[in-house]
N, C-alpha and C positions, 0 to 999 in steps of 0.2 A: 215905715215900720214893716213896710211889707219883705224888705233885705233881711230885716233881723229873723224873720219869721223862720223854720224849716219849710222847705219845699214839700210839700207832698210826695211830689214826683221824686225825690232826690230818696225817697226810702223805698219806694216801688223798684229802680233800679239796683240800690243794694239786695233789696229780696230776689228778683228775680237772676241778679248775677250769682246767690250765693246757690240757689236753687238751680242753677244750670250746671254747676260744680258737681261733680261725683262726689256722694256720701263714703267716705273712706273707710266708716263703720260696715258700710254696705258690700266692699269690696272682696272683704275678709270673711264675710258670710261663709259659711260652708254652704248654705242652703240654694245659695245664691250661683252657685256650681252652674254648665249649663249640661251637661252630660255625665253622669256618674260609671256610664259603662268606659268609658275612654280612658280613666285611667286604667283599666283590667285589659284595655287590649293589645293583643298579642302580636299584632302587628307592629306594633309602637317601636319594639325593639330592634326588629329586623330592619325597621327602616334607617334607624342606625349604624345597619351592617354586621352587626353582631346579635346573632342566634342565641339564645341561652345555654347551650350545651358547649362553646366555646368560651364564654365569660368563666364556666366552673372548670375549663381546663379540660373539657373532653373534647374531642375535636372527631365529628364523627362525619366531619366533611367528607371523608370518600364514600361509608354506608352508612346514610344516614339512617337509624333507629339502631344499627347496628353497636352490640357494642365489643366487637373486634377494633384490635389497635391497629396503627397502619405503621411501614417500617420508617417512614418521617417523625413522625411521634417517639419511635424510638427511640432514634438518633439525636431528636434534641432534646430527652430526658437523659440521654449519656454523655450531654455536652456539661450535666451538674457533677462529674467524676472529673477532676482535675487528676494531671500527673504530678504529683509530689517533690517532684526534681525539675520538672519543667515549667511546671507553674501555668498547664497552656490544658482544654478538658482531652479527652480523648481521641474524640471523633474530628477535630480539627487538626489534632497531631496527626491522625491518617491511620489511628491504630486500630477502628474498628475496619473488619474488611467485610464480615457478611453478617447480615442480621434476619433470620428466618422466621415466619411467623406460622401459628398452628393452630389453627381454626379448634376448638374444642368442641362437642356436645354440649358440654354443662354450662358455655356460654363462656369463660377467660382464655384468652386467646396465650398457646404456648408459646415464649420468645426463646430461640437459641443465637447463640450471637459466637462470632469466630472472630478475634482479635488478636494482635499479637502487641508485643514489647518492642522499647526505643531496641535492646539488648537481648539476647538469649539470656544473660545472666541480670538481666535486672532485678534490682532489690525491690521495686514497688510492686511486682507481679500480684503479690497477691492479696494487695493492698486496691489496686486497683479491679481484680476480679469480685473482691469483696464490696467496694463499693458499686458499682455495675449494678453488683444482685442486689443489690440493696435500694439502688433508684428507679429500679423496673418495680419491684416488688411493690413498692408503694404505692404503685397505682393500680385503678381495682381491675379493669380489662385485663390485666396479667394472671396467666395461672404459673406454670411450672418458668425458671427461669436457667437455662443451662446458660455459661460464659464458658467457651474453651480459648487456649490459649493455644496458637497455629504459628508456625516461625519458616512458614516456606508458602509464598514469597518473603523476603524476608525484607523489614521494614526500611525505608529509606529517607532523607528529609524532602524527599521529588513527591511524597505523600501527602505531605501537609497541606494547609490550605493556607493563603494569603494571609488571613488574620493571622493564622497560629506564623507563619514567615513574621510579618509585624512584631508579634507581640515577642517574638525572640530578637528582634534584630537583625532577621537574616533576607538580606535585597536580593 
């Protein structure tokens, strides 16, 4: 009789395996957190290489607190102005030639910018001046935006950049 019996011992071992098990209810605790300041810190981010002021699209990598724009920034917010005929942005056709920047008082930095056309006679001229001012403009570091159009030197395809050779077909 004693086989048919339960063991004692045979329920001591299920309690104390189930008890050695993490309570799953317990896991999800919030209370049960062991630091509440770590998720707030500030370092958390940078250890992933990215600064906050880079995630929102400012990139004040050269002065940092500063909020002057740099003329890298420039040039790749002029690479969203495609040529209408080429199909390829600007700045990799080789159409931007100078881009100046002008520290302000009141804090927005003024961009002038010197570009020219594939053509003296080109029709997108001022299709493309318009957009220009238009993708500087929307960002806030920008105060005043001049685009002139400059035809000396005058534009070549020895300008371009690889990608824009690529994306034309031209080896």
């Amino acid at each position: 009789m004693a086989s048919d019996d339960p063991r004692p011992d045979d329920n001591l071992e299920q309690n104390e395996t189930s008890e050695s098990e993490p309570d799953p209810s317990a896991e999800s605790d919030p209370s049960a957190e062991s630091d509440p300041s770590a998720e707030s810190d500030p370092s958390a981010e940078s250890d992933q290489g990215l600064p906050d002021d880079v995630q929102q699209g400012v990139d004040h990598s050269v002065n940092p607190g500063d909020p002057a724009i740099s003329e890298d920034r420039v040039r790749e917010e002029l690479k969203q102005v495609i040529d209408p005929e080429l199909f390829v942005n600007i700045v990799d056709l080789g159409l931007v030639y100078e881009v100046t920047l002008e520290k302000t008082d009141e804090g927005p930095t003024n961009v002038s910018i010197n570009m020219t056309l594939t053509s003296p006679m080109c029709p997108a001229g001022p299709q493309l001046i318009a957009n220009s001012k238009q993708v500087l403009e929307a960002l806030e570091e920008t105060g005043e935006i001049e685009v002139r159009i400059v035809l000396d030197p005058a534009w070549s395809p020895d300008r371009m950049t690889d990608d824009a050779r690529d994306q034309l077909g031209i080896f």
